[in-house]
C-alpha positions in Angstrom: 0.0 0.0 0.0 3.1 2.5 0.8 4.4 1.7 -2.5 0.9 3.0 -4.4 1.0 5.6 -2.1 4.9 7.0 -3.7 3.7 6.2 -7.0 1.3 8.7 -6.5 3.7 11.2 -5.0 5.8 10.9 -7.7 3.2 11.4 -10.3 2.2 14.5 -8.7 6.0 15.5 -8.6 5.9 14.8 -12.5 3.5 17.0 -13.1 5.0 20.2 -10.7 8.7 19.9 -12.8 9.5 22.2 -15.2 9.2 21.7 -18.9 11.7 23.4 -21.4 11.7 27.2 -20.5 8.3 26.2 -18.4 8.3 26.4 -14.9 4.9 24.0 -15.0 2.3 22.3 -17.3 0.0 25.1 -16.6 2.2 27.3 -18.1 2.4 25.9 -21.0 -1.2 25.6 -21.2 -1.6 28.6 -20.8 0.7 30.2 -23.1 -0.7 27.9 -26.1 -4.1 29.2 -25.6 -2.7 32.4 -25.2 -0.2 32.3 -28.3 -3.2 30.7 -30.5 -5.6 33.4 -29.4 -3.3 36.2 -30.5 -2.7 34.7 -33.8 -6.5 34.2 -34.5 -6.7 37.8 -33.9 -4.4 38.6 -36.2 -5.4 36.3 -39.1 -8.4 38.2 -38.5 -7.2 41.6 -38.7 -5.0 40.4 -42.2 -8.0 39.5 -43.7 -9.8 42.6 -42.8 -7.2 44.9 -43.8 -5.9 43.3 -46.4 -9.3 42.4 -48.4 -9.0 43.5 -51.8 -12.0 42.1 -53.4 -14.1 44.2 -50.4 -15.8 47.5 -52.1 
């Protein structure tokens, strides 16, 4: 049972570590939903500004 017990531990360990230049999962979460707002936006504002077929 102690040994389920640390196997737990450790997963919750796993998932606290940093990844790459992140200091947690949620970070990096985060910053993609972030990053892929931002370029929707701008997609958005190219095809606005940049519609020549618009009158």
């Amino acid at each position: 049972m102690n040994n389920e017990n640390q196997k737990e531990a450790d997963i919750l360990d796993d998932e606290e570590e940093g990844i790459g230049l992140f200091p947690s999962w949620n970070w990096l979460y985060l910053s993609v939903v972030v990053y892929t707002t931002l370029l929707i936006g701008l997609l958005y504002l190219f095809t606005v500004f940049l519609d020549y077929s618009a009158p």
